[in-house]
C-alpha positions, -999 to 999 in steps of 0.1 A, spaced: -31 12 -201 -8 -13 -182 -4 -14 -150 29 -4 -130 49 -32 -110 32 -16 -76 1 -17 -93 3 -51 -102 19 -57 -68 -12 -41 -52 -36 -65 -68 -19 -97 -58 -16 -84 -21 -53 -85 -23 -57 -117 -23 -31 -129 3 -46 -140 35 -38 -107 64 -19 -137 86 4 -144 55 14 -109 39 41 -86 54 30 -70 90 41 -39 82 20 -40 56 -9 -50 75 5 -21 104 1 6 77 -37 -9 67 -44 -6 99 -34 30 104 -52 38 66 -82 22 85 -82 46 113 -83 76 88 -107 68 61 -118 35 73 -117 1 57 -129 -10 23 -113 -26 -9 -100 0 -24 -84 15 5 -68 -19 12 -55 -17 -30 -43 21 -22 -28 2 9 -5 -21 -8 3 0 -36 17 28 -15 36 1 6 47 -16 -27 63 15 -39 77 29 -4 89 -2 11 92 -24 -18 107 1 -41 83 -6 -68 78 20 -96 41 37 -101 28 61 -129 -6 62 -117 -10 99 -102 -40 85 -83 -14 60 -60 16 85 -58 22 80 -19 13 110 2 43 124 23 28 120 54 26 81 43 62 80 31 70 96 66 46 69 82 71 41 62 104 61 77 90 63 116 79 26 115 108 13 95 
């Protein structure tokens, strides 16, 4: 199966540098962290959910569909 534009988002994100990608994208990994902690594929759930909430990026995968406590977590930190 191919991967949705957030998807594919996702994955690049992963191998920007913290320092260089967006900070609210590092803001909402770091709030992810305090839940579940860190590893790599809460950092790829990380980007994909901010890739489709702040990027507007479409995603089919059920398994990435943002939560709405993260899409209120996006409107409160805007």
């Amino acid at each position: 199966m191919e991967l949705s534009a957030a998807e594919k988002r996702g994955q690049e994100m992963m191998f920007i540098p913290m320092c260089d990608l967006p900070p609210l994208a590092v803001k909402f990994a770091k709030h992810m962290g305090k839940e579940f902690g860190l590893c790599g594929e809460v950092f790829l759930t990380t980007w994909i959910v901010y890739a489709q909430c702040v990027e507007k990026l479409e995603c089919t995968n059920e398994f990435y569909i943002p939560l709405a406590k993260n899409i209120q977590w996006f409107k409160d930190n805007d």
